[in-house]
DSSP file (Angstrom, degrees, kcal/mol; ACC not computed):
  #  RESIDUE AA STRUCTURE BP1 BP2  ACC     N-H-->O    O-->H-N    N-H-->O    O-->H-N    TCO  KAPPA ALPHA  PHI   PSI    X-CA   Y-CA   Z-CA
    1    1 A X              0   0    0      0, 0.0   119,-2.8     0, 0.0     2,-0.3   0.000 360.0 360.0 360.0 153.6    0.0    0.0    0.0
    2    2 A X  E     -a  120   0A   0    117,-0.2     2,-0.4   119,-0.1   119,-0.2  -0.890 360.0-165.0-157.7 112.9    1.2    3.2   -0.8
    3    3 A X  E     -a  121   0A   0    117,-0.8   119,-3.1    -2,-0.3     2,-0.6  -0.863  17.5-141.1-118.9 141.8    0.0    6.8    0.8
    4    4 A X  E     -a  122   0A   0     -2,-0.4   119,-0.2   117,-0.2   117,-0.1  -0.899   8.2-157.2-100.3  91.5    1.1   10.1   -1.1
    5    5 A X        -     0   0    0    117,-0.9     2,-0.3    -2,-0.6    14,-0.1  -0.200  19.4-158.1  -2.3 141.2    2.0   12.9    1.5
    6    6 A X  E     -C   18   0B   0     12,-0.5    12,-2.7   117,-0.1     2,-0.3  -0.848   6.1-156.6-141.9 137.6    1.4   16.1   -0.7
    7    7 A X  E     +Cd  17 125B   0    117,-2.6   119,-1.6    -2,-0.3     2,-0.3  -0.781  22.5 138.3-106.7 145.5    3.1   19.4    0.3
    8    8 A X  E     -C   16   0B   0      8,-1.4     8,-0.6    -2,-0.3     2,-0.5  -0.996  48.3 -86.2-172.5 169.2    2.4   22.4   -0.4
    9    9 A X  E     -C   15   0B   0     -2,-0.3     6,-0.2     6,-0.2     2,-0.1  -0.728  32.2-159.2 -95.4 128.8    1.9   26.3    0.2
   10   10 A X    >   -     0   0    0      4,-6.6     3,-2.0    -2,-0.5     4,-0.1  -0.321  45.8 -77.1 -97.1-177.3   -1.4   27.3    1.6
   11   11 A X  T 3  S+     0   0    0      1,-0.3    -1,-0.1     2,-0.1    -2,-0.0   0.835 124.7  54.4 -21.7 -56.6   -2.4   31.2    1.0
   12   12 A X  T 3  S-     0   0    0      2,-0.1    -1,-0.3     3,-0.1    -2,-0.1   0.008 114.0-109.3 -70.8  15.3   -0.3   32.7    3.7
   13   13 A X  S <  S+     0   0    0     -3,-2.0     2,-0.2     1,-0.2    -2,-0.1   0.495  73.4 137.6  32.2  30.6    2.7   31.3    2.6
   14   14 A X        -     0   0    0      1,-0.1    -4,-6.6    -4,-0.1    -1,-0.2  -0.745  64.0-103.3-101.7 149.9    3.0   28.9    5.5
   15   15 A X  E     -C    9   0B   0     -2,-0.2     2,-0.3    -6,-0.2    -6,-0.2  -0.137  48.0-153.7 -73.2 167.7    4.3   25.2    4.2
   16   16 A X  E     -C    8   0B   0     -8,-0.6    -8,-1.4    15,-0.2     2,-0.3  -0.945  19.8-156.5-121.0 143.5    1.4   22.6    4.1
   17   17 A X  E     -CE   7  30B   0     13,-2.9    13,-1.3    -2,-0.3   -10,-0.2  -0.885   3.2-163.3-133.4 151.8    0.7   19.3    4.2
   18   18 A X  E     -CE   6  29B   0    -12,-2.7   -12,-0.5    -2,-0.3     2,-0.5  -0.588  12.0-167.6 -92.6 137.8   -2.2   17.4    2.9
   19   19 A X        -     0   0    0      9,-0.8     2,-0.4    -2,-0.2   -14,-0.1  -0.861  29.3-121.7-118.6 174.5   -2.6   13.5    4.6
   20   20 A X        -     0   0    0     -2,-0.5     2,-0.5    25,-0.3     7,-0.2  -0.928  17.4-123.7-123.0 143.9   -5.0   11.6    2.6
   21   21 A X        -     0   0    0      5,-2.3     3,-0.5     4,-0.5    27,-0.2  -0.897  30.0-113.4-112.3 106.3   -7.8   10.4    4.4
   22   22 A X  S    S+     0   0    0     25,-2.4    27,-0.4    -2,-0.5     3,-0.1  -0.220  92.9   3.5 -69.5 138.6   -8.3    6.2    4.2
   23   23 A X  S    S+     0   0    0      1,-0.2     2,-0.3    25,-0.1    -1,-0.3   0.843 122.5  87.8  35.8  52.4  -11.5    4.7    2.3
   24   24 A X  S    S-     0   0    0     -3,-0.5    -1,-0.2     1,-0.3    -3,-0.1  -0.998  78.0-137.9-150.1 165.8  -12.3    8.2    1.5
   25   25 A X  S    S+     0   0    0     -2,-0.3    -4,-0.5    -3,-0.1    -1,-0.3   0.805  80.7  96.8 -72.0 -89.5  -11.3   10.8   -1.5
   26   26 A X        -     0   0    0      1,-0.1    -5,-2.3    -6,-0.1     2,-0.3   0.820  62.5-149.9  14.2 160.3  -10.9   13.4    1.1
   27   27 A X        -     0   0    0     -7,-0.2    -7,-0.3    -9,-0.0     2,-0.2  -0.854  18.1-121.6-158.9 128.1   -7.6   14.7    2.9
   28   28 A X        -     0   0    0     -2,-0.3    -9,-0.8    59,-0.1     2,-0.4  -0.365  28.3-149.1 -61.3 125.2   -6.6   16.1    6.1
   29   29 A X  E     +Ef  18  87B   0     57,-3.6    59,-2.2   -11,-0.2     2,-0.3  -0.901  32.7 142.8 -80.9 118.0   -4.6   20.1    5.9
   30   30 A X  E     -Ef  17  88B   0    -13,-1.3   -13,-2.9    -2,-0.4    59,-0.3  -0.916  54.5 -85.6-126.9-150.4   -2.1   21.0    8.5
   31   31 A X    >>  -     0   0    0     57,-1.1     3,-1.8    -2,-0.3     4,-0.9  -0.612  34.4-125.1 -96.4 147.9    1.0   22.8    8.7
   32   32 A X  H 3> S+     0   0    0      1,-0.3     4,-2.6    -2,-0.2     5,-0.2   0.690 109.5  59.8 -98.6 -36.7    3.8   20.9    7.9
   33   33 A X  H 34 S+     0   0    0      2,-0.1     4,-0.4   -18,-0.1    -1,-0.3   0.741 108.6  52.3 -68.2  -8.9    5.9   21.7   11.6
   34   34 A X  H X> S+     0   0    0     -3,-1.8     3,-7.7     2,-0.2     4,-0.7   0.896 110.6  49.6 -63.7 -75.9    2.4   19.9   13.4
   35   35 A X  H 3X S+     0   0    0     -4,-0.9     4,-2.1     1,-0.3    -2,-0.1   0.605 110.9  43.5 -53.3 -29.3    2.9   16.9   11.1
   36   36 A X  H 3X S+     0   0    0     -4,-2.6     4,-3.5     2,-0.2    -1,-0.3   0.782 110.9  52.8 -72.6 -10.2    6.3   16.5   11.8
   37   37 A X  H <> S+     0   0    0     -3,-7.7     4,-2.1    -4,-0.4    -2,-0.2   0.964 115.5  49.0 -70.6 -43.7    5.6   17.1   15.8
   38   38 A X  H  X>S+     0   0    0     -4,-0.7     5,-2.6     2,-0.2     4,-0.7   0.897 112.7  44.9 -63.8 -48.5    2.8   14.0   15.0
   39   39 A X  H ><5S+     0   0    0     -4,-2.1     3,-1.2     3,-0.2    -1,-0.2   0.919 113.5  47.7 -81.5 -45.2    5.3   11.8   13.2
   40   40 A X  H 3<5S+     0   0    0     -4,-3.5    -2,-0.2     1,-0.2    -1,-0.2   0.774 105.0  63.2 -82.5  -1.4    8.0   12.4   15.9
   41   41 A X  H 3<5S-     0   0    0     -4,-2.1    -2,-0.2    -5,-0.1    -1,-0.2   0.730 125.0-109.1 -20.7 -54.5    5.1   11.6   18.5
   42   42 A X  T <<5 +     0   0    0     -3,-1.2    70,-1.4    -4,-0.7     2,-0.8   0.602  60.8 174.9  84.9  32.0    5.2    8.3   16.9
   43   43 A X      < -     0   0    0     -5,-2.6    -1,-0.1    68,-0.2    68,-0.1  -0.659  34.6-121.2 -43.3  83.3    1.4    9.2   15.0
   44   44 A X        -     0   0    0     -2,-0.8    -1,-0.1    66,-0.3    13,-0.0   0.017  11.5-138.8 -53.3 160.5    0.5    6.8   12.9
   45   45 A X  S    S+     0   0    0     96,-0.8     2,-0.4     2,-0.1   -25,-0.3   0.518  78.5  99.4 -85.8   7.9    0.0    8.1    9.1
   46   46 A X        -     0   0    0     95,-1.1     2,-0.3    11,-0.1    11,-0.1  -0.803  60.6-176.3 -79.9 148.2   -3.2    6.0    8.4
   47   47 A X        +     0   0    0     -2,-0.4   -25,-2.4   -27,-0.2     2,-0.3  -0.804   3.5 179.1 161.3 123.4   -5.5    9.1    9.1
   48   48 A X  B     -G   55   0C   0      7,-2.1     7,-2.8    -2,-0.3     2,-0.3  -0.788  33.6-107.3-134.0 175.1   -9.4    8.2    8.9
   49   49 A X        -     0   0    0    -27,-0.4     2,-0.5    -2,-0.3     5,-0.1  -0.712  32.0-173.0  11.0 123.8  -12.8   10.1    9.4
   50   50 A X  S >  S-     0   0    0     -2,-0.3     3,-4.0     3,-0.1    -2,-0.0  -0.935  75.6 -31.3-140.1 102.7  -14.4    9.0   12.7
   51   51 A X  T 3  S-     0   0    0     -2,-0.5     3,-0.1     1,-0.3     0, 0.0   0.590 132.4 -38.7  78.4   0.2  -17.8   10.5   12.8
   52   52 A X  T 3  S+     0   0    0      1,-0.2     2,-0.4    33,-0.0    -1,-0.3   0.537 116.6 115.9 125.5 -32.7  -16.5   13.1   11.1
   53   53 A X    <   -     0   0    0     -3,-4.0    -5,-0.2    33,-0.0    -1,-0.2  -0.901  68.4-125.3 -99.7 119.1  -13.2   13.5   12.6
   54   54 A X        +     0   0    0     -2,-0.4    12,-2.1    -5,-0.1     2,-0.3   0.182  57.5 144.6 -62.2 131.9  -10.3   13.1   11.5
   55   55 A X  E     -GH  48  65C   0     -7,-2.8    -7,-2.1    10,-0.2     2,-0.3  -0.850  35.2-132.4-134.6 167.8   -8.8   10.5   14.1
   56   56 A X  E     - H   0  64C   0      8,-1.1     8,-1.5    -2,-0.3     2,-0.7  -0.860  25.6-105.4-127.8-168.1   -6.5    7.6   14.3
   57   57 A X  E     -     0   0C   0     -2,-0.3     2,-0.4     6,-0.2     6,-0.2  -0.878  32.9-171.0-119.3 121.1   -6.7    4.4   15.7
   58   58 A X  E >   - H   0  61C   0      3,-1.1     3,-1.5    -2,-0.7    51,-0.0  -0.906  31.1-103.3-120.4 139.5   -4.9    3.2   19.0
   59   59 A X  T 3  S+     0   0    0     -2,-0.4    -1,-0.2     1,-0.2    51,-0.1   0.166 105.9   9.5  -1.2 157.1   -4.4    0.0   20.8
   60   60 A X  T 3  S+     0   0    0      2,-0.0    -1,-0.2     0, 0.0     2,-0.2   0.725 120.6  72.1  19.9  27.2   -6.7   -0.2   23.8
   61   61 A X  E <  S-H   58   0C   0     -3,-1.5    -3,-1.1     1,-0.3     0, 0.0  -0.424  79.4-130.4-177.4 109.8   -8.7    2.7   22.9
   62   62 A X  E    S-     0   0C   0     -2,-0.2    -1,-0.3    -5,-0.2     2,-0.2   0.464  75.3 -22.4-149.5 -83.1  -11.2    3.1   20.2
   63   63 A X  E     -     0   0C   0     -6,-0.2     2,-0.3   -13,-0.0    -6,-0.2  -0.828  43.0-151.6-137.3 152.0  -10.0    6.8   18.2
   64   64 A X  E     -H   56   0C   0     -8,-1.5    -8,-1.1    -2,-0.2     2,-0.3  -0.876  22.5-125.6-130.7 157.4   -8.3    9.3   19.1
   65   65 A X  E  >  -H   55   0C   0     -2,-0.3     4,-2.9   -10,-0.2   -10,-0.2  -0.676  19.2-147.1-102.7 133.4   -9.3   13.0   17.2
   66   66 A X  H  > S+     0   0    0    -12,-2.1     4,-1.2    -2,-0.3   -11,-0.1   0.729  98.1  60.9 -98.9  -1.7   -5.8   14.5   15.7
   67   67 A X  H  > S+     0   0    0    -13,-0.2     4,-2.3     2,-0.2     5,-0.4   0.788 102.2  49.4 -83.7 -16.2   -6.9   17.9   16.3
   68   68 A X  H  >>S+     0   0    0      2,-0.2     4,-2.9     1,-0.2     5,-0.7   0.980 112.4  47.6 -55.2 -60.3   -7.1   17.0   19.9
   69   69 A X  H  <5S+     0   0    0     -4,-2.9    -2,-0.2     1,-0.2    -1,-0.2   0.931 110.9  54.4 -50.6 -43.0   -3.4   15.5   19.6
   70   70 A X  H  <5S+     0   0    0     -4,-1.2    -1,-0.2     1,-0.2    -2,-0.2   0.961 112.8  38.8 -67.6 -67.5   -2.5   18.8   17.7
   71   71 A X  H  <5S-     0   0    0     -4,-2.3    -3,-0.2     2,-0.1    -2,-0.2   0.996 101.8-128.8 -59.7 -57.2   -3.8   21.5   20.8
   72   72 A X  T  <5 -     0   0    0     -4,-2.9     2,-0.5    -5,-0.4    -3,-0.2   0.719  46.8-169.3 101.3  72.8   -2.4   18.9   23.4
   73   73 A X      < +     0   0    0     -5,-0.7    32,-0.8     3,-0.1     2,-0.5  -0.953  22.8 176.3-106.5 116.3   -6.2   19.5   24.7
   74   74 A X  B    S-I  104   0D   0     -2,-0.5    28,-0.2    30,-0.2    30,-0.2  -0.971  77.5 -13.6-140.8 115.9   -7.1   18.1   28.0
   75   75 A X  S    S+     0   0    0     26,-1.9    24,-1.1    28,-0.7     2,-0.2   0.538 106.7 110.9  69.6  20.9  -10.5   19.0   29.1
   76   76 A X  E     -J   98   0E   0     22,-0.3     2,-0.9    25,-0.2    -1,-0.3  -0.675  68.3-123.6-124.6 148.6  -11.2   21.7   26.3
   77   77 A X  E     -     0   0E   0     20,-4.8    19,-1.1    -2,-0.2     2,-0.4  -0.870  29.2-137.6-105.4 103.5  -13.8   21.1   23.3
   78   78 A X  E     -J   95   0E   0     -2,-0.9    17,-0.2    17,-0.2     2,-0.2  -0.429  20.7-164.7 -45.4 112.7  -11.8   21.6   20.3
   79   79 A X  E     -J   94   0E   0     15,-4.0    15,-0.9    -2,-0.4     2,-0.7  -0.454  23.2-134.4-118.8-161.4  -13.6   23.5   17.6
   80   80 A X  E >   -J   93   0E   0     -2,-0.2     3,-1.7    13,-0.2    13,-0.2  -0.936  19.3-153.0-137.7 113.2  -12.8   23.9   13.7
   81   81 A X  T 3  S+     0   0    0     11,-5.6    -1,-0.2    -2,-0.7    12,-0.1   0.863  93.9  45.6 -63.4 -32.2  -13.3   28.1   13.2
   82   82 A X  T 3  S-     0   0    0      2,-0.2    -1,-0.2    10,-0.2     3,-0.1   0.174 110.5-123.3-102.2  38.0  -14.3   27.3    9.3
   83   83 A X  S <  S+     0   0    0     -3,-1.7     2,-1.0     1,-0.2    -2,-0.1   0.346  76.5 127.5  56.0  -6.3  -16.3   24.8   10.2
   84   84 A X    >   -     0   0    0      1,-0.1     3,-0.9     2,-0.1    -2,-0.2  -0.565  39.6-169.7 -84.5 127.0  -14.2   22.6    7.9
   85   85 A X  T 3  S+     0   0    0     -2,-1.0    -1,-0.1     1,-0.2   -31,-0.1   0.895  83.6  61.2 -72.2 -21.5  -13.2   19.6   10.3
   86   86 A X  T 3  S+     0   0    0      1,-0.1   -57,-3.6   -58,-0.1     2,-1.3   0.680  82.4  92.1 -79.2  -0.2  -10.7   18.2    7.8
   87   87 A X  E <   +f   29   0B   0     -3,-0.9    -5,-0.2   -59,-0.2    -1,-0.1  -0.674  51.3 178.0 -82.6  86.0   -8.6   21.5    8.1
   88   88 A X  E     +f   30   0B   0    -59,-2.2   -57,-1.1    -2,-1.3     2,-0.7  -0.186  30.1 135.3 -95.6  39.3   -6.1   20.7   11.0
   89   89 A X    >>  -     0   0    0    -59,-0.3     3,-4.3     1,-0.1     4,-1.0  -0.829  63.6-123.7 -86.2 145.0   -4.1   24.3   10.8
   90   90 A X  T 34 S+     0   0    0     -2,-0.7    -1,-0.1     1,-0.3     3,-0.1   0.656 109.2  57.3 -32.0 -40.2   -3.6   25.5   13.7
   91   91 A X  T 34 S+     0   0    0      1,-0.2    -1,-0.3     3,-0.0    -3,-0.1   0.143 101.6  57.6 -95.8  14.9   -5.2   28.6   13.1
   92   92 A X  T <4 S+     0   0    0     -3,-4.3   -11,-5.6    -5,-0.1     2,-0.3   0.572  91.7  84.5 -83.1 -32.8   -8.4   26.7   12.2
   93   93 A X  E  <  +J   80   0E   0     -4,-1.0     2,-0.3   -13,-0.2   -13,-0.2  -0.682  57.8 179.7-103.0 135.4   -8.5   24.9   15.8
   94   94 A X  E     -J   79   0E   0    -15,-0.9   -15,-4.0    -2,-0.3     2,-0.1  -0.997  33.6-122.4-135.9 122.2  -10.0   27.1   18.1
   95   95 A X  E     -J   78   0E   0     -2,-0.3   -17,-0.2   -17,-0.2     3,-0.1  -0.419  36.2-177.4 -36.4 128.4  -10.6   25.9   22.5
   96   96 A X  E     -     0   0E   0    -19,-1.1    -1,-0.1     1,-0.6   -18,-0.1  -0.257  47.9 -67.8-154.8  52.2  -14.7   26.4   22.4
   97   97 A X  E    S-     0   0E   0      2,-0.0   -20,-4.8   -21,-0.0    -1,-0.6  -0.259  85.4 -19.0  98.0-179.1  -15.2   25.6   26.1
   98   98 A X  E     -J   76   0E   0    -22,-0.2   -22,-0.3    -3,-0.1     2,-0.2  -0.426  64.7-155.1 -79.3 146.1  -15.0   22.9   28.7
   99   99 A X        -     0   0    0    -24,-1.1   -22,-0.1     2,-0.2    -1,-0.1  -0.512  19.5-120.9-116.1 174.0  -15.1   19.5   26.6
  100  100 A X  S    S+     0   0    0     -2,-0.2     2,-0.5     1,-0.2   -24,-0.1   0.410  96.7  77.9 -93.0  29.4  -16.4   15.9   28.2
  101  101 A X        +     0   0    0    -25,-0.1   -26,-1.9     2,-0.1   -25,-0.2  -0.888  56.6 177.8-155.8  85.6  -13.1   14.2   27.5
  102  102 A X        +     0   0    0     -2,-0.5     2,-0.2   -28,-0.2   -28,-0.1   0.160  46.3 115.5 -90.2  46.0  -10.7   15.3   30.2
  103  103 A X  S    S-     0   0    0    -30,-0.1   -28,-0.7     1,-0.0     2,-0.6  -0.602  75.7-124.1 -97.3 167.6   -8.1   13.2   28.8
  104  104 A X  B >>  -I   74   0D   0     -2,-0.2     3,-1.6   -30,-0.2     4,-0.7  -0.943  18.8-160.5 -98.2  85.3   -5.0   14.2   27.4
  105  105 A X  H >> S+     0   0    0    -32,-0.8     3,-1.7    -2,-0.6     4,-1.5   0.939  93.5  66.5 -53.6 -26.6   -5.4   12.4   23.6
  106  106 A X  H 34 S+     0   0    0      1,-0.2     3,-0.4     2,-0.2    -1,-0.2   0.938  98.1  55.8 -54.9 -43.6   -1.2   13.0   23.5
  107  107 A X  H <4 S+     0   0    0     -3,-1.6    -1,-0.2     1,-0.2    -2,-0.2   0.704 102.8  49.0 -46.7 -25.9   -1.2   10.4   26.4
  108  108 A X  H << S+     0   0    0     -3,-1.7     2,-0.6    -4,-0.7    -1,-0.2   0.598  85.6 121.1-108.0  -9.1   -2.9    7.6   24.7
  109  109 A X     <  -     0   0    0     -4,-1.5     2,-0.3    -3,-0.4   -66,-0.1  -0.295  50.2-151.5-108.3-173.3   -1.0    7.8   22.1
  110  110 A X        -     0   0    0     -2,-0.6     2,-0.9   -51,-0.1   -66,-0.3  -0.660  20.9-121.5 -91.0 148.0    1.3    4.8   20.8
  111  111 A X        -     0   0    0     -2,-0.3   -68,-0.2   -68,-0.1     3,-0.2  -0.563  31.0-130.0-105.1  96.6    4.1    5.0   19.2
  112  112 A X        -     0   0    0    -70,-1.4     2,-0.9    -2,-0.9    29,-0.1   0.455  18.2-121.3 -53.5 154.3    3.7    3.1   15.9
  113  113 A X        -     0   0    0      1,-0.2    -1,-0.2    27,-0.1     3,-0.1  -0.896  29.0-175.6-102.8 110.2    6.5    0.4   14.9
  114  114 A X    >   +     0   0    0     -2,-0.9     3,-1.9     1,-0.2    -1,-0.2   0.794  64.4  70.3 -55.2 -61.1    7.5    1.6   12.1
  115  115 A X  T 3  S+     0   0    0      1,-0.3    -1,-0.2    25,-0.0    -2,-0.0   0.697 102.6  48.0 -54.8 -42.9   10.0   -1.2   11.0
  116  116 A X  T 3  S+     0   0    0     -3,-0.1    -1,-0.3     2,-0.0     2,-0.1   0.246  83.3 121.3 -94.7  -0.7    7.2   -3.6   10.4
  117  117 A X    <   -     0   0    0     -3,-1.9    -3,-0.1     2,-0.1    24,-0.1  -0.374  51.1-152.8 -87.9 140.4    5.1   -1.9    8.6
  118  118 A X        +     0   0    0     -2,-0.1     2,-0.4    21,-0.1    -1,-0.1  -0.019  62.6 100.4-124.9  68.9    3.5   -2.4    4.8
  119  119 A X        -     0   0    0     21,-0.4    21,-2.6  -117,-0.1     2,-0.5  -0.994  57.7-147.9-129.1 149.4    2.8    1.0    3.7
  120  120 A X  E     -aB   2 139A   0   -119,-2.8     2,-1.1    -2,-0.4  -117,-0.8  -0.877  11.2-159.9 -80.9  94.2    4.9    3.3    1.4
  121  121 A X  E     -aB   3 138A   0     17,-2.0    17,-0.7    -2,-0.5     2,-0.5  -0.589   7.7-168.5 -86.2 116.1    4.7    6.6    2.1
  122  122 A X  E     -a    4   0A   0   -119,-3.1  -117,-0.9    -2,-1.1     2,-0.5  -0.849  15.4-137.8 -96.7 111.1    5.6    9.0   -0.8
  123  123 A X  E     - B   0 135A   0     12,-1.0    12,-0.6    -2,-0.5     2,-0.4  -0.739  11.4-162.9 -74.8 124.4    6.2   12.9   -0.5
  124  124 A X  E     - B   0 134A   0     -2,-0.5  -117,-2.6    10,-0.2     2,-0.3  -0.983  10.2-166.6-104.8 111.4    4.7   14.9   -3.3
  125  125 A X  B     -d    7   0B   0      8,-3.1     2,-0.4    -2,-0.4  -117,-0.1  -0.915  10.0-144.6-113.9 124.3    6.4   18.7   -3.3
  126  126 A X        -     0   0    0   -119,-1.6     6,-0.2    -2,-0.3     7,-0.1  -0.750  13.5-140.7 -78.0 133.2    4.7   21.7   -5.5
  127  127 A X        -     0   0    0      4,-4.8    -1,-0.1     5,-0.5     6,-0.0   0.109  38.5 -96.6 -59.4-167.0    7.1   24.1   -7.1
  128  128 A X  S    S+     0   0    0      1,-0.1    -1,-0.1     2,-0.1    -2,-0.0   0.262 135.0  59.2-101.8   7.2    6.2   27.6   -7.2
  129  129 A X  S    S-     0   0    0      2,-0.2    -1,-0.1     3,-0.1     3,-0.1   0.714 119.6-113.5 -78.9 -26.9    5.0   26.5  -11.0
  130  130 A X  S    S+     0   0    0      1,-0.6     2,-0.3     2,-0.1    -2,-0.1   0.940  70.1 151.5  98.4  88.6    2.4   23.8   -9.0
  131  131 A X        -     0   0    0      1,-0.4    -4,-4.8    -6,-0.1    -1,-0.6  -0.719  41.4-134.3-100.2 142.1    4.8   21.2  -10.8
  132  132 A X        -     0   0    0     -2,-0.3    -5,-0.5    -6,-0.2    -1,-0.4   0.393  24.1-175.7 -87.7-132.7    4.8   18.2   -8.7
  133  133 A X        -     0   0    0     -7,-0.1    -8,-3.1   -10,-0.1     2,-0.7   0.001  14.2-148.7  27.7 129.9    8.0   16.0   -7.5
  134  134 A X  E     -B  124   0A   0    -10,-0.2     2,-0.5    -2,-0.1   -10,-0.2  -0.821  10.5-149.6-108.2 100.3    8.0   12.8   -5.6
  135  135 A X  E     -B  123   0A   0     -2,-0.7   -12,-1.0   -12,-0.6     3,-0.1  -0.597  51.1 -73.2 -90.8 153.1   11.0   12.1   -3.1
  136  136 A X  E     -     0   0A   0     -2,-0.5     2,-0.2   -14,-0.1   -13,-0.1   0.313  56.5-110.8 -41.9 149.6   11.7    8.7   -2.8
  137  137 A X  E     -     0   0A   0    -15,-0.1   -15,-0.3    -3,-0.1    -1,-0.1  -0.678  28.0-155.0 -71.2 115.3    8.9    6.9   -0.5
  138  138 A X  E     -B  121   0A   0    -17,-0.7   -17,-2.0    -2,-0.2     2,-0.4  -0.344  27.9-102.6-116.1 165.2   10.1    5.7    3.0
  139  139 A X  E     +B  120   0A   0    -19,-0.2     2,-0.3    -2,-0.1   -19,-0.2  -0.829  62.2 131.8-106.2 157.1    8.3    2.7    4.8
  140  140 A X              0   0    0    -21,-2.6   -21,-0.4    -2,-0.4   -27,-0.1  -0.983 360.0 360.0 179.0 152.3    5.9    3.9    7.6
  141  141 A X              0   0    0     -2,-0.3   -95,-1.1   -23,-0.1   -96,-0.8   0.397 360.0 360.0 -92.6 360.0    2.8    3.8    9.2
């Protein structure tokens, strides 16, 4: 299996990255220093829709929401300011009050074993022509 990372510049000139969102077209936005905070986390990259959310899946525990992991949000209801939920920039995710989940999602997660894994993960980079480039694909969850 083989999931395309795609990077890119969003309006503001801040770097991008697109995840692609499993058994769906769709793709989760954030800013390219989150994803790497998420990846050295040990986050897996399989990214799904939960309800709605963009979440992954851990051991002992159901979903976790990856804008929760993103705020580090412990007891706060994360809300999505343009209403779009797959839009994980920072400056989409907005605190909107006391939430029912006083957990810390950064706690629960795992940190995926990499080495065993059989997906290809592929970086796709736009020029400043929107010409693509792929560098070479590493293996990963």
């Amino acid at each position: 299996m083989k999931l395309q990372i795609l990077h890119d510049i969003d309006d503001d000139g801040n770097e991008i990255v697109n995840v692609p969102l499993s058994k769906s077209t769709s793709f989760a936005t954030l800013y390219l220093e989150d994803y790497n905070e998420l990846m050295a986390l040990g986050v897996s990259s399989r990214w799904t829709l939960n309800q709605g959310i963009v979440s992954i899946c851990v051991p002992k525990r159901s979903c976790l929401s990856v804008a929760r992991i993103i705020t580090d949000a412990a007891g706060e209801r994360v809300a999505y300011a343009n209403g779009d939920k797959t839009d994980l920039r920072r400056s989409n995710l907005v605190f909107a009050g006391k939430g029912n989940s006083k957990i810390r999602a950064r706690d629960f997660v795992v940190p995926t074993p990499r080495l065993y894994s059989k997906i290809e993960i592929q970086h796709v980079y736009k020029d400043k022509h929107g010409q693509t480039g792929t560098i070479a694909g590493s293996v990963m969850t």
